[in-house]
N, C-alpha and C positions, 0 to 999 in steps of 0.2 A: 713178481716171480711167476714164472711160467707153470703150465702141468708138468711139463719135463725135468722141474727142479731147479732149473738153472736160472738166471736173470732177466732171462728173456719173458714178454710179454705172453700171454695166451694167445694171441693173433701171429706171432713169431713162431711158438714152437706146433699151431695148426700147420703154417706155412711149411715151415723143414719135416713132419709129417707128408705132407701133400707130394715135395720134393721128393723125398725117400719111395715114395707108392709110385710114382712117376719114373722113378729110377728104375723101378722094378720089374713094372711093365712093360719098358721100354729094353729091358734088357730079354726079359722071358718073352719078346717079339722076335728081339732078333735069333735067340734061340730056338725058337718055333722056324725062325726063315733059314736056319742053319739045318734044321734037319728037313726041311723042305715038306714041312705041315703050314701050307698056305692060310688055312682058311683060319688056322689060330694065330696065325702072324696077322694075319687083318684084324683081324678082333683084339687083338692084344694093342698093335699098337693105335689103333681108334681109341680104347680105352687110354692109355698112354696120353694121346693127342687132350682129351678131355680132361685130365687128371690135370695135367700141363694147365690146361687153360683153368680151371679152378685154381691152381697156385698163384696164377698170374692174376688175377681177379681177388682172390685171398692179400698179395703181398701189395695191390694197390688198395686195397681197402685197410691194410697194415699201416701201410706207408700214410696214407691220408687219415687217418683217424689219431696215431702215434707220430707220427716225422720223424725224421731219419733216428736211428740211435746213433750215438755220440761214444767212439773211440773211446777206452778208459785207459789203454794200456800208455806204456814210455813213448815217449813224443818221438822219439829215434824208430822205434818199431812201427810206430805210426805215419812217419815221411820215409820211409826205407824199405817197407815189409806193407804194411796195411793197407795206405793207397796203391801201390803196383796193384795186389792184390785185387784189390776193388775196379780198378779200370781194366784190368786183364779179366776177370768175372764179366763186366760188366759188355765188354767189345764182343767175348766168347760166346756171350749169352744171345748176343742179335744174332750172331754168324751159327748159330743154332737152330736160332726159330727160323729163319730164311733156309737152312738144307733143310730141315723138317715139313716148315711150308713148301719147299720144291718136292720133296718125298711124297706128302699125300696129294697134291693136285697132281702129278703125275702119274701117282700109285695107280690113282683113277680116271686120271682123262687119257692114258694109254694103255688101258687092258683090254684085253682080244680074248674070248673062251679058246681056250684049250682042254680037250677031254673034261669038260662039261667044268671047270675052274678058270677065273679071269685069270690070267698072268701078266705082267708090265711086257710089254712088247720090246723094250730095249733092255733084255733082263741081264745084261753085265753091266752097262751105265747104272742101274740102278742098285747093281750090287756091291759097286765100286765106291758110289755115294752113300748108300745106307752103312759101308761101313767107316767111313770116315764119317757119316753124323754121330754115331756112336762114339767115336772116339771123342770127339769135340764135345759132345753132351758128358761123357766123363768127366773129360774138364773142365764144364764149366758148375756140373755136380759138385766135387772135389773143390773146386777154388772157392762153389758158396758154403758149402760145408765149414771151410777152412775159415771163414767170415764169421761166419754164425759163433764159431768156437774162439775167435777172439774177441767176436762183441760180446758175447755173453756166457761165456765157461769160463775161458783165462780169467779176462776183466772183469771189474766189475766196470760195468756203464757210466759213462762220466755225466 
């Protein structure tokens, strides 16, 4: 049993911590680039970008040390509901890290100062994209939340 109470491992519910602070930052960026306070949108999502890679580093050391958790729930939810679930998580989550990794090499290999702050030089392309990263980082939030809660709140763990 995890710190969280639930069935999950301690290495599990660090990880949906990690995800949650990742969520946060990532959102209080794009917030900061909505009200057009640059220089906390940098900082916010640099942080964001680090939090991210600690998860990632967290849920391989998860994942290798424990191996996979095992589905508990009805074998129908599990071929119907759980694997979708899992492969649509799982496709959402590369098609993330790839706009994110395009968002910061370009954050910074095309900024020009303007009035003494770098700005992205193609600042609608990147507005266009920063918000459909966020959306797709919701979903792919949302679908491992969604995971998390049937490996280890609904079910119990088989």
């Amino acid at each position: 049993m995890g710190f969280l109470g639930t069935y999950a491992s301690n290495l599990s519910d660090f990880s949906l911590i990690l995800e949650i602070l990742v969520t946060i930052a990532f959102l209080s960026g794009y917030r900061f680039a909505k009200k057009k306070i640059i220089s906390k949108h940098y900082k916010t999502m640099i942080t964001a970008f680090i939090l991210d890679i600690s998860f990632m580093v967290s849920y391989m050391v998860k994942s290798l040390i424990e191996g996979r958790a095992k589905f508990g729930g009805p074998e129908n939810l599990k071929l119907y509901i759980y694997y979708p679930l899992v492969v649509f998580h799982s496709i959402i989550s590369i098609v993330v890290l790839a706009l994110v990794a395009y968002m910061i090499y370009h954050g910074f290999k095309n900024t020009k100062p303007i009035n003494g702050r770098k700005m992205f030089s193609e600042k609608e392309k990147h507005h266009k994209i920063g918000r459909m990263t966020i959306i797709v980082w919701m979903l792919s939030f949302v679908s491992g939340i969604a995971i998390y809660f049937m490996l280890y709140v609904i079910f119990i763990p088989a």
